[in-house]
C-alpha positions as CSV (number, residue, x, y, z in Angstrom):
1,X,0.0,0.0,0.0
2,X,3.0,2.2,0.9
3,X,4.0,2.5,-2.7
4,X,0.8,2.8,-4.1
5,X,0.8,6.4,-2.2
6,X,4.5,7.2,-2.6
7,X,3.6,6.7,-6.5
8,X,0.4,8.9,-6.5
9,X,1.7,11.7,-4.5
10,X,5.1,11.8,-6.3
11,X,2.8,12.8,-9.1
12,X,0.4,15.0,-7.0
13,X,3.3,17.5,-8.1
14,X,2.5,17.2,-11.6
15,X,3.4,14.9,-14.6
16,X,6.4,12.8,-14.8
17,X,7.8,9.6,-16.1
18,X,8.7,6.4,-13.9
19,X,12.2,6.6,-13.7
20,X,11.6,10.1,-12.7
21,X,9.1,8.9,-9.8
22,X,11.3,6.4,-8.8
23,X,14.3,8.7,-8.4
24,X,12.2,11.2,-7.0
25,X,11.1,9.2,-4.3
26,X,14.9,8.1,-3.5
27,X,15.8,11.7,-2.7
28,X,13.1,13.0,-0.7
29,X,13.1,9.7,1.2
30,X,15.9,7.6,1.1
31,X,16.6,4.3,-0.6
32,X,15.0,2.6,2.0
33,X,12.2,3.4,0.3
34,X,13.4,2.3,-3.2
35,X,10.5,1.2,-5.8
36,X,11.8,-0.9,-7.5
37,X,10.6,-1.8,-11.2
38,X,8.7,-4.8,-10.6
39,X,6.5,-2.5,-8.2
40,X,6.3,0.6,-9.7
41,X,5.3,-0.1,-13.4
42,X,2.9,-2.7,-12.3
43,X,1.2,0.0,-10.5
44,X,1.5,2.5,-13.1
45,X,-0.7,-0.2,-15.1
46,X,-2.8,-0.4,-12.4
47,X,-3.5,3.1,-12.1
48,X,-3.9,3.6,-15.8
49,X,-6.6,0.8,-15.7
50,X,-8.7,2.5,-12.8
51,X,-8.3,6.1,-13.9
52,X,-6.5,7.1,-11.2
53,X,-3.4,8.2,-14.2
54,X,-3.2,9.2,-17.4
55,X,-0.3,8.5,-20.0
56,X,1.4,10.8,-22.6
57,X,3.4,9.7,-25.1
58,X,6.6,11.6,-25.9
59,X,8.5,10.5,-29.0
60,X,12.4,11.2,-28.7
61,X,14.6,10.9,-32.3
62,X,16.6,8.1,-32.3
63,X,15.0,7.2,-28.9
64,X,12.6,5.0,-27.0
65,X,9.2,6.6,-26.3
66,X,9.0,7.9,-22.7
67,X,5.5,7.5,-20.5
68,X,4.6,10.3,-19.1
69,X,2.1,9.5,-16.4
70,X,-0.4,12.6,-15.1
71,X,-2.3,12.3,-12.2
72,X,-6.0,12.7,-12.4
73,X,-8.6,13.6,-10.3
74,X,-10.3,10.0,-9.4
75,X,-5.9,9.4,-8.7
76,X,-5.7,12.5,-6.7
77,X,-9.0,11.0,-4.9
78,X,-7.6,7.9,-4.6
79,X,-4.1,9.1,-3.0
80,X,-6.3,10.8,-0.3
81,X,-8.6,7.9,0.4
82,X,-5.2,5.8,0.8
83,X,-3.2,7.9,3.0
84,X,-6.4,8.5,5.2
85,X,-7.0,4.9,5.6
86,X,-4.9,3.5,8.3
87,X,-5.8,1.0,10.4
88,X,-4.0,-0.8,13.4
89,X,-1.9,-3.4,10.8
90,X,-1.0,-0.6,8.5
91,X,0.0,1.2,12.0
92,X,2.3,-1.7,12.7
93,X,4.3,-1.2,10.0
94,X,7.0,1.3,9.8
95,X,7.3,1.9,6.3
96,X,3.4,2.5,5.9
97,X,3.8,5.2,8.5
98,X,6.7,6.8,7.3
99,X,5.5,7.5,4.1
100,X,2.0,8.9,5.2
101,X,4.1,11.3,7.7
102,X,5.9,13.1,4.6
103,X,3.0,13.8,3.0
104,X,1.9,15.3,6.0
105,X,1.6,18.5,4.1
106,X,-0.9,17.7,2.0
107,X,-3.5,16.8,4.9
108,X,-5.7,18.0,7.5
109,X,-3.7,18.5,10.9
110,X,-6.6,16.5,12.3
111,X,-6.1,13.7,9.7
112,X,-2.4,13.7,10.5
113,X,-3.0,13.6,14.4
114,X,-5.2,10.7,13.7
115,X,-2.3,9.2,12.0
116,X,-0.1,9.7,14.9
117,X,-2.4,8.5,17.0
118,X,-3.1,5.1,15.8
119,X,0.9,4.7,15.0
120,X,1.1,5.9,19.0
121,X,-1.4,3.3,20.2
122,X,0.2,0.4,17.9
123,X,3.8,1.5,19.8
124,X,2.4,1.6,23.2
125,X,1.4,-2.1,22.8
126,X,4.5,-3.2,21.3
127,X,6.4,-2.0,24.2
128,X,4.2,-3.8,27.0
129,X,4.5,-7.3,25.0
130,X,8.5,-6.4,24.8
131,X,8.2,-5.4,28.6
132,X,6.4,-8.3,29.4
133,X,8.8,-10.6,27.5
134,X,12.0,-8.7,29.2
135,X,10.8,-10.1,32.6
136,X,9.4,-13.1,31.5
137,X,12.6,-14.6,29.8
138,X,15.8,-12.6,31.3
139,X,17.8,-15.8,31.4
140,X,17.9,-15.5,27.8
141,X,21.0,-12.7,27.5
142,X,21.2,-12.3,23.9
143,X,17.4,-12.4,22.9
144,X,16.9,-9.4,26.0
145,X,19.8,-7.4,24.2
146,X,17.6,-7.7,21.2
147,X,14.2,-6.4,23.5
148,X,16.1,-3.9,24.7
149,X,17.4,-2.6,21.9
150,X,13.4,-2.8,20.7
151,X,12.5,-1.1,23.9
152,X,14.7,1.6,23.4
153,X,13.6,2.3,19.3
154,X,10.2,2.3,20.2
155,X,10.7,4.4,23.2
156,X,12.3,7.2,20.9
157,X,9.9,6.9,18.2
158,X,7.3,7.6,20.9
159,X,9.0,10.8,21.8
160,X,8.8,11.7,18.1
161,X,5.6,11.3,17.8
162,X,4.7,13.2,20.5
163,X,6.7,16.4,19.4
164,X,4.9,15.7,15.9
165,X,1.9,15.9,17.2
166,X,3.4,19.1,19.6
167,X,3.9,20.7,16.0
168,X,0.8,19.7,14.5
169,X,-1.0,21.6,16.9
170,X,1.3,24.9,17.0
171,X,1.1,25.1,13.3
172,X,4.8,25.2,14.0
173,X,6.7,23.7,10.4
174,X,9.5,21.4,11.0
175,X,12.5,22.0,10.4
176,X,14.4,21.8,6.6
């Protein structure tokens, strides 16, 4: 699902082609958040299929044609429809969260505290069940180094969330 809203709002910025997305996407977020090719031009098809895109044609001399993909307004729809639905299993997955926090800009504050605050619930669970497990099996040295070391990520995203949501209410912009 996490690509399917990278892809659409990459293009909410207006027309480009795949390799463009793709790269695109690379340097506002990272390569850990890579589309690859056997994701994105599926979903380009996809999204042709459904409306959600159109495609242009540009013809290049001596090269191959290049798609130009445009978003249209059942895809701009469709981008918000995705990024507003998040439920607990989407929560639970870092990458799904990630991606809807930069496009924070492009939604409600209310829609993005939501966000936050299922993400926030989905954390605060996670770190009783590590909890739990830390007293349950502390004979087990190297498996608590790994809890701990859970303990402690989850602990500091829960901190970041909080001063998200700190900023979502200030109007305060974070910082470039």
């Amino acid at each position: 699902m996490y690509a399917d809203i990278l892809i659409l709002g990459e293009l909410l910025s207006g027309p480009k082609h795949g390799y463009e997305i793709k790269k695109d996407v690379q340097r506002a977020l990272g390569e850990g958040f890579e589309l690859n090719n056997n994701l994105l031009y599926p979903a380009l098809r996809r999204f042709l299929e459904t409306g959600a895109i159109s495609k242009q044609v540009i013809k290049a001399e001596g090269k191959p044609d290049r798609n130009v993909y445009i978003l249209t307004d059942e895809g701009e729809r469709r981008f918000y429809e995705l990024i507003r639905d998040f439920p607990a299993k989407s929560a639970a997955n870092s990458i799904d969260f990630l991606v809807r926090v930069a496009f924070f800009d492009r939604l409600d504050p209310d829609v993005a505290q939501g966000i936050l605050q299922t993400r926030q619930d989905v954390l605060w669970k996670q770190l009783e069940f590590c909890r739990d497990i830390e007293t349950v099996h502390s004979e087990l040295a190297w498996a608590m180094e790994v809890v701990r070391f859970q303990i402690t990520q989850i602990e500091s995203e829960l901190a970041w969330i909080d001063e998200l949501k700190r900023k979502l209410q200030s109007g305060e912009a974070p910082a470039r």
